[in-house]
MDAnalysis code that builds the backbone (N, CA, C; Angstrom):
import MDAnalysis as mda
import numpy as np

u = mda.Universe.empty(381, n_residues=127, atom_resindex=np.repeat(np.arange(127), 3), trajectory=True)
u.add_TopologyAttr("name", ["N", "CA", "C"] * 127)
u.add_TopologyAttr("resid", np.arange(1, 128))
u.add_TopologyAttr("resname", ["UNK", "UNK", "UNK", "UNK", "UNK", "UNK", "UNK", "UNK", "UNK", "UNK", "UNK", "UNK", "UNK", "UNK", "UNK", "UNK", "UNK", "UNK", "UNK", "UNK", "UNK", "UNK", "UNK", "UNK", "UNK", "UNK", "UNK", "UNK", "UNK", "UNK", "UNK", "UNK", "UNK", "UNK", "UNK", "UNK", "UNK", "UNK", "UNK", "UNK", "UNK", "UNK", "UNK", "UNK", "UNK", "UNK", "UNK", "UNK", "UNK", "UNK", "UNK", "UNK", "UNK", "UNK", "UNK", "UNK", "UNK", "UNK", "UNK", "UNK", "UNK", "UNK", "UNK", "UNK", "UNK", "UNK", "UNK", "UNK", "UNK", "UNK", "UNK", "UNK", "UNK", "UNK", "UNK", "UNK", "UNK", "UNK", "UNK", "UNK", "UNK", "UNK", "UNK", "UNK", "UNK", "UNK", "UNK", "UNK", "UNK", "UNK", "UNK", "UNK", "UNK", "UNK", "UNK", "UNK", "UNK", "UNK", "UNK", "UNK", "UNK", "UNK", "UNK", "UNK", "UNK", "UNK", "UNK", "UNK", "UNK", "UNK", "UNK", "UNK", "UNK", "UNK", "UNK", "UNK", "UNK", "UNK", "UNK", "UNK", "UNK", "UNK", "UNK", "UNK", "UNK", "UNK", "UNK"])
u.atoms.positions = np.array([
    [-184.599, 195.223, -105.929],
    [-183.270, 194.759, -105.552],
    [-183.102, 193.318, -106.022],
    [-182.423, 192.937, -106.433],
    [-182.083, 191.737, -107.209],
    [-181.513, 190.430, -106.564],
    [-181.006, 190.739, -105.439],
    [-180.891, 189.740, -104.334],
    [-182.638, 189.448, -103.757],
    [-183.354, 190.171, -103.536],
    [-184.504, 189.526, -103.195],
    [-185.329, 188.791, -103.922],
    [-185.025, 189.012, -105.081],
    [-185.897, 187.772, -106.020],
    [-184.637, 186.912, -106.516],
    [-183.424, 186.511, -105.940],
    [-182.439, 185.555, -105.853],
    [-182.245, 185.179, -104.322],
    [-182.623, 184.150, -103.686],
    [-182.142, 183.764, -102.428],
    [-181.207, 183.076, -101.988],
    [-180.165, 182.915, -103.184],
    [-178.692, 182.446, -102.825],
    [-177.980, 184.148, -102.401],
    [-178.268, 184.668, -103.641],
    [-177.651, 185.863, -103.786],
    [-177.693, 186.482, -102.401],
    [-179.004, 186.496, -101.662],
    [-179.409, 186.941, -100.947],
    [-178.847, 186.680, -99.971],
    [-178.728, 185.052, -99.201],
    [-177.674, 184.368, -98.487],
    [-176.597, 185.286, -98.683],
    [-175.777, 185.306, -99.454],
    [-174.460, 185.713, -99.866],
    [-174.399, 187.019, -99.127],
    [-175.127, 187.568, -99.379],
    [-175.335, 189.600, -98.949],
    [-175.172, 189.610, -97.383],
    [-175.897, 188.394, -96.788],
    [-175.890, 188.112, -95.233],
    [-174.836, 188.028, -94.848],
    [-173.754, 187.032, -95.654],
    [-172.928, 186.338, -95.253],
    [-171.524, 187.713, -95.512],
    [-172.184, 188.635, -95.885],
    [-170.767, 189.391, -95.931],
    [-170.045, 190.287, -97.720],
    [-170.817, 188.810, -98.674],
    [-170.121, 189.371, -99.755],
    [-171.032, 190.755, -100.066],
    [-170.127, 191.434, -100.811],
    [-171.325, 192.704, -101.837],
    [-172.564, 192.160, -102.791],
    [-173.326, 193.073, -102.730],
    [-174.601, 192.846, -103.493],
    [-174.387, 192.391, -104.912],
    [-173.262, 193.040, -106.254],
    [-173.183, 192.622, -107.337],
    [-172.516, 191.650, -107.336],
    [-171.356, 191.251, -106.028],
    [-170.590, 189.861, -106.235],
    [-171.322, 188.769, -106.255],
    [-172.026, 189.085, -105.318],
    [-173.277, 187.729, -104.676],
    [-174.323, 187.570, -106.052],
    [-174.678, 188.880, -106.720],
    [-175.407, 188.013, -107.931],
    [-174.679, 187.237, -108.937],
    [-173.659, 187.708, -109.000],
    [-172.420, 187.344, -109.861],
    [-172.526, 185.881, -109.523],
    [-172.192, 185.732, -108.657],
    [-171.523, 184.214, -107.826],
    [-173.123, 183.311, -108.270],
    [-173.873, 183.766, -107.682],
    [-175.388, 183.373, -107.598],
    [-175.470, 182.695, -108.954],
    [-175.197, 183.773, -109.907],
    [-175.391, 183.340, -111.589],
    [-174.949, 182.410, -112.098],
    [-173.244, 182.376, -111.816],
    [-172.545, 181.367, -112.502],
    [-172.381, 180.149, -111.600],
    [-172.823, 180.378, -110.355],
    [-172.588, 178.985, -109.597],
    [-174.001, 177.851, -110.056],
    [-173.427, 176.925, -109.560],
    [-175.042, 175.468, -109.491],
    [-174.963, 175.620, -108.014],
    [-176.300, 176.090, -107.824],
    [-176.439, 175.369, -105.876],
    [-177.494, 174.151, -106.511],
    [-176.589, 173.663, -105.414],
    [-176.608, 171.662, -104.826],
    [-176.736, 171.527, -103.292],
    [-177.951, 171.098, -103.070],
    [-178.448, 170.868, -101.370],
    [-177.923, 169.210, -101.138],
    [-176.961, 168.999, -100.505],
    [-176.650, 167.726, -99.647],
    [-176.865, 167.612, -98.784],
    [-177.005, 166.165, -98.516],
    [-177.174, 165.897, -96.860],
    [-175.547, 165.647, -96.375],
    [-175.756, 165.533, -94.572],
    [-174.887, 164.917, -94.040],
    [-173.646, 164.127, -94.704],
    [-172.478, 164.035, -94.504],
    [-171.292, 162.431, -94.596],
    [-171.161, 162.606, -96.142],
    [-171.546, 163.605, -97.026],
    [-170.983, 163.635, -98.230],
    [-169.900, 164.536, -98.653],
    [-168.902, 163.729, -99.776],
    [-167.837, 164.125, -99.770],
    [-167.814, 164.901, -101.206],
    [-167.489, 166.090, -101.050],
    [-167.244, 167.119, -101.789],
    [-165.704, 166.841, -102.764],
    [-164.884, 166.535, -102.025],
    [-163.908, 166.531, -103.026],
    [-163.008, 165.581, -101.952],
    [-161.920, 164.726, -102.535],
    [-161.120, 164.061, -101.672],
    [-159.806, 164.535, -102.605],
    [-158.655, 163.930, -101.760],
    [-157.319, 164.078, -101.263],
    [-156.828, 164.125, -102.368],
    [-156.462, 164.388, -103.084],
    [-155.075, 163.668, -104.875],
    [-156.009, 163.683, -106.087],
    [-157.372, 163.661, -105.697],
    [-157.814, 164.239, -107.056],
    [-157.454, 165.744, -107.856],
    [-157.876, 165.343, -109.061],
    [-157.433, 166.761, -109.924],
    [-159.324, 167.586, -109.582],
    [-158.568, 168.724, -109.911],
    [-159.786, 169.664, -109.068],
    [-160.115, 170.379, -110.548],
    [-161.196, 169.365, -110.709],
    [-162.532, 169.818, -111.890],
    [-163.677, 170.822, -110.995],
    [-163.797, 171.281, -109.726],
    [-165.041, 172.319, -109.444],
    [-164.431, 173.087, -107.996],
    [-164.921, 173.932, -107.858],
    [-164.418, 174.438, -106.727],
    [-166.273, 174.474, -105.913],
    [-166.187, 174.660, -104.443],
    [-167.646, 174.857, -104.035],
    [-167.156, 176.140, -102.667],
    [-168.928, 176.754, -102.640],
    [-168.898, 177.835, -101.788],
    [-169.747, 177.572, -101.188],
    [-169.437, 177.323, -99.969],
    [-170.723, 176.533, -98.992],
    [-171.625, 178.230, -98.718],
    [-173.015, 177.850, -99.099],
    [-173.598, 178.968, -98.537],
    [-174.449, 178.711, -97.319],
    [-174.513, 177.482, -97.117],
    [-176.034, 177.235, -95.565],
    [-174.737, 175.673, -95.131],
    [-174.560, 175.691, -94.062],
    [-174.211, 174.116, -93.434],
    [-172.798, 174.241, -93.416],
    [-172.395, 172.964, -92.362],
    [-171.103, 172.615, -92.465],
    [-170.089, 171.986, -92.688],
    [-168.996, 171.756, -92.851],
    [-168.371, 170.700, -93.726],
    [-167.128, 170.689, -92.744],
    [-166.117, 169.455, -93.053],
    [-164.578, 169.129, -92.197],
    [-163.781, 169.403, -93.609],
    [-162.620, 169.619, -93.348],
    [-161.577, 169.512, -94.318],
    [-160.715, 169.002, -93.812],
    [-160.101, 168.009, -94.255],
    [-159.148, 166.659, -93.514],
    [-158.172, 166.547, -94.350],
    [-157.266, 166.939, -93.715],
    [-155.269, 166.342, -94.264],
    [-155.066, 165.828, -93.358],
    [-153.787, 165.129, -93.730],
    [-153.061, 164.106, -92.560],
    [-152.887, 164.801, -91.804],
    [-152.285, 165.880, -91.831],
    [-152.316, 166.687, -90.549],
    [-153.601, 167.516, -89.397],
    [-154.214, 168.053, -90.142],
    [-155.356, 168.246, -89.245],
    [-156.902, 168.486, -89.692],
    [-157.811, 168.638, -88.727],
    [-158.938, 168.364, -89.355],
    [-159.804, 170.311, -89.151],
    [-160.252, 170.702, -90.372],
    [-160.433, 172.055, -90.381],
    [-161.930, 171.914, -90.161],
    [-163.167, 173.017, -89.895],
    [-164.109, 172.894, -89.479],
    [-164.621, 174.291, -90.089],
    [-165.560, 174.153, -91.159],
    [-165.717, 175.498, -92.333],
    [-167.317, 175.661, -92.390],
    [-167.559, 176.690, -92.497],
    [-169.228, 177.105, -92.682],
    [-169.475, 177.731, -93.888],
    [-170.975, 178.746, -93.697],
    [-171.234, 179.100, -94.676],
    [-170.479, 180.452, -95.036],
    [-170.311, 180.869, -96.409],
    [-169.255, 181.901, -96.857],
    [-167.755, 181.635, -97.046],
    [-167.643, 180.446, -96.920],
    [-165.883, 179.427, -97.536],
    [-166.190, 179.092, -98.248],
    [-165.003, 178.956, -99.183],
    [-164.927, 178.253, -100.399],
    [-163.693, 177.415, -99.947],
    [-164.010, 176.424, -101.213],
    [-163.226, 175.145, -100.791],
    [-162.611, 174.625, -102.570],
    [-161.719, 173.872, -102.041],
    [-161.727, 173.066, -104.104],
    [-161.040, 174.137, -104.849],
    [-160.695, 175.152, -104.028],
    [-160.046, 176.292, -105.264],
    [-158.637, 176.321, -105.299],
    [-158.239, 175.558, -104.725],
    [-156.523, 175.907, -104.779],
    [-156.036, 174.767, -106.465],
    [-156.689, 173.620, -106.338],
    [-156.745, 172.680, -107.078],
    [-157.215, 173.227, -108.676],
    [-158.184, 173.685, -108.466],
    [-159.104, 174.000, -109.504],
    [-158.436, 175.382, -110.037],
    [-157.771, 176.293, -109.742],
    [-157.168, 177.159, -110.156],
    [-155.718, 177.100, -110.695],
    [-155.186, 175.882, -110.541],
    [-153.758, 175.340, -110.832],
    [-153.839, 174.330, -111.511],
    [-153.654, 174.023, -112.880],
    [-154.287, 172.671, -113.583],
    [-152.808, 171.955, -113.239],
    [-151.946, 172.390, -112.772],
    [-150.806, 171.374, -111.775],
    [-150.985, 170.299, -110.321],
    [-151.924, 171.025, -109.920],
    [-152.218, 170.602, -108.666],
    [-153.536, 169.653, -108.504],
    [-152.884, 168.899, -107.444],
    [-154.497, 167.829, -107.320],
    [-154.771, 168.134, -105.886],
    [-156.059, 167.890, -105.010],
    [-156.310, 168.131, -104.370],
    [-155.363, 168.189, -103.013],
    [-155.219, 168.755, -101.780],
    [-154.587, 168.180, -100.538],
    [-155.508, 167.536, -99.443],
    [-156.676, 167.931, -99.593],
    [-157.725, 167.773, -98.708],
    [-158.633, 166.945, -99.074],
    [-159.515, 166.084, -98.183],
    [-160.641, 165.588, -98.508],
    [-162.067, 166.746, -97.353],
    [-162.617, 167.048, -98.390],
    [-163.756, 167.721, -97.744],
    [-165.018, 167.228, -97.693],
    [-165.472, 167.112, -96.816],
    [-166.883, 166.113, -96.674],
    [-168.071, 167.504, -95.782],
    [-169.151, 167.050, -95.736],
    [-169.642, 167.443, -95.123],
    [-170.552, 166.656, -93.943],
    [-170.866, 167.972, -93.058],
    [-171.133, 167.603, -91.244],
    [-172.250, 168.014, -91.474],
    [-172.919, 168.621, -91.834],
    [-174.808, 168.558, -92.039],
    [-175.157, 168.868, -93.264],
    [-176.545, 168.716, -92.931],
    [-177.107, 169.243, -94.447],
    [-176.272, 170.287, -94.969],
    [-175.351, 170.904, -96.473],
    [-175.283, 171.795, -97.345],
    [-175.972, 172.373, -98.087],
    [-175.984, 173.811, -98.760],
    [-176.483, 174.135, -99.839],
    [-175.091, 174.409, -100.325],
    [-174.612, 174.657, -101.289],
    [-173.214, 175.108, -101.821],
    [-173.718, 175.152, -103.318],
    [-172.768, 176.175, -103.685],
    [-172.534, 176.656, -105.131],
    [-171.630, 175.848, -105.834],
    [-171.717, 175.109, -106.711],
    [-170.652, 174.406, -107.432],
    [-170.284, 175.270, -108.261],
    [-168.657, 175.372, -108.647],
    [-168.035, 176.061, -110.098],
    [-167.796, 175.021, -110.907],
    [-167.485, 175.072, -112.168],
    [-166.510, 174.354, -112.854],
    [-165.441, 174.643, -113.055],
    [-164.313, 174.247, -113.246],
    [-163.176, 174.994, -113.499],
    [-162.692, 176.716, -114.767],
    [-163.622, 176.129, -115.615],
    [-163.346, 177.515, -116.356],
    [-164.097, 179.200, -116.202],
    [-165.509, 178.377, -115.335],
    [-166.209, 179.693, -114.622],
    [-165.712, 180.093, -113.367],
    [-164.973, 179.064, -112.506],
    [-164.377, 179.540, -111.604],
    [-162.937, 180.211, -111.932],
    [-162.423, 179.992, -112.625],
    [-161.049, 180.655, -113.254],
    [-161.632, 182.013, -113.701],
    [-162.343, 182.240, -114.211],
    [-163.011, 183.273, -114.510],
    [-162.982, 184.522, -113.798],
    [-164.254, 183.982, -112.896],
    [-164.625, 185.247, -111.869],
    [-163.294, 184.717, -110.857],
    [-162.574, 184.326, -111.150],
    [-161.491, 184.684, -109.674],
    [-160.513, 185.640, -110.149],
    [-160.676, 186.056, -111.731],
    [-159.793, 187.097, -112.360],
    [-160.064, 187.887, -112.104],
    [-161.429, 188.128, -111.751],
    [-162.494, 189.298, -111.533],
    [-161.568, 190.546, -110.556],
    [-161.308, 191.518, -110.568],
    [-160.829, 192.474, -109.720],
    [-162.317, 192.471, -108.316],
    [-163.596, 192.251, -108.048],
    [-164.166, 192.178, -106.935],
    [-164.595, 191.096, -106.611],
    [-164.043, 189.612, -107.233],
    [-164.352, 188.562, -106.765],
    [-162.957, 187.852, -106.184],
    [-161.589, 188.315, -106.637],
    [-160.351, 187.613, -106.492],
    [-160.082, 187.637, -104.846],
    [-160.269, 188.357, -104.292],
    [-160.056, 188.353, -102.873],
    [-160.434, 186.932, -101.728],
    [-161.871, 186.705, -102.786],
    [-162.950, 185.747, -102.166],
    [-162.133, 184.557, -102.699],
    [-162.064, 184.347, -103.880],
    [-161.765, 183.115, -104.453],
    [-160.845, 182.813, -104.561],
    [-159.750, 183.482, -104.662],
    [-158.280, 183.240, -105.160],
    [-157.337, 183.950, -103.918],
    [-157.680, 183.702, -102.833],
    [-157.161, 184.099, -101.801],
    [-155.356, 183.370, -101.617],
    [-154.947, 184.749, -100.744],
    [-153.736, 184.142, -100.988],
    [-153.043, 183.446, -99.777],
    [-153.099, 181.817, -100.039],
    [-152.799, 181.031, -98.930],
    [-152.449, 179.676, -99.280],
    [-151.656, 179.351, -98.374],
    [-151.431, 178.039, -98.876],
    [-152.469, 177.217, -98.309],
    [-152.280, 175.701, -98.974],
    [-153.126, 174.615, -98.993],
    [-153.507, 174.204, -97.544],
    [-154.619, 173.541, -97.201],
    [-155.399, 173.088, -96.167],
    [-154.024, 172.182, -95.525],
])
């Protein structure tokens, strides 16, 4: 099984996604372990990566309110999927992370995907 000799992938399978999405994701993402008080993306920037927190937790902060996200969210994609749009949110994180970084053209990608679009390209407005 191919999630067991991948332990993001593997994460992923826990967390809910399917077995080929999670290698999928696994493949084309970078996991990046942070600590605490680091900021993932802030407010009005243009959105060069999207991230999928797989272990830890993070805030997402607009003027209006403050959101509270774990592992199996993605974040950075509303930005990163609209080369119009700059960020609304500043997202930091509240403990240690592991997260998957995209770049914009691999995340544009698999969010075309017919079994990844649900996850990534969800349909909602901004934080």
């Amino acid at each position: 099984m191919i999630t067991r000799r991948d332990p993001i992938a593997h994460r992923l399978t826990e967390l809910g996604i399917d077995r080929r999405a999670a290698a999928v994701l696994s493949t084309h993402g970078t996991a990046v372990d942070l600590e605490a008080g680091r900021v993932l993306c802030r407010e009005g920037e243009r959105g060069t990566q999207a991230f999928l927190l797989v272990e830890g937790e993070a805030e997402v902060t607009t003027p209006a309110s403050v959101i509270r996200i774990g592992p199996g969210e993605v974040v950075g994609e509303l930005a990163t999927l609209d080369p119009g749009r700059t960020r609304n949110a500043t997202v930091s994180t509240t403990t240690p992370v592991r997260v998957l970084v995209f770049d914009v053209g691999t995340y544009r990608f698999l969010a075309s995907r017919e079994e990844l679009r649900g996850r990534l390209a969800p349909v909602r407005t901004a934080a």
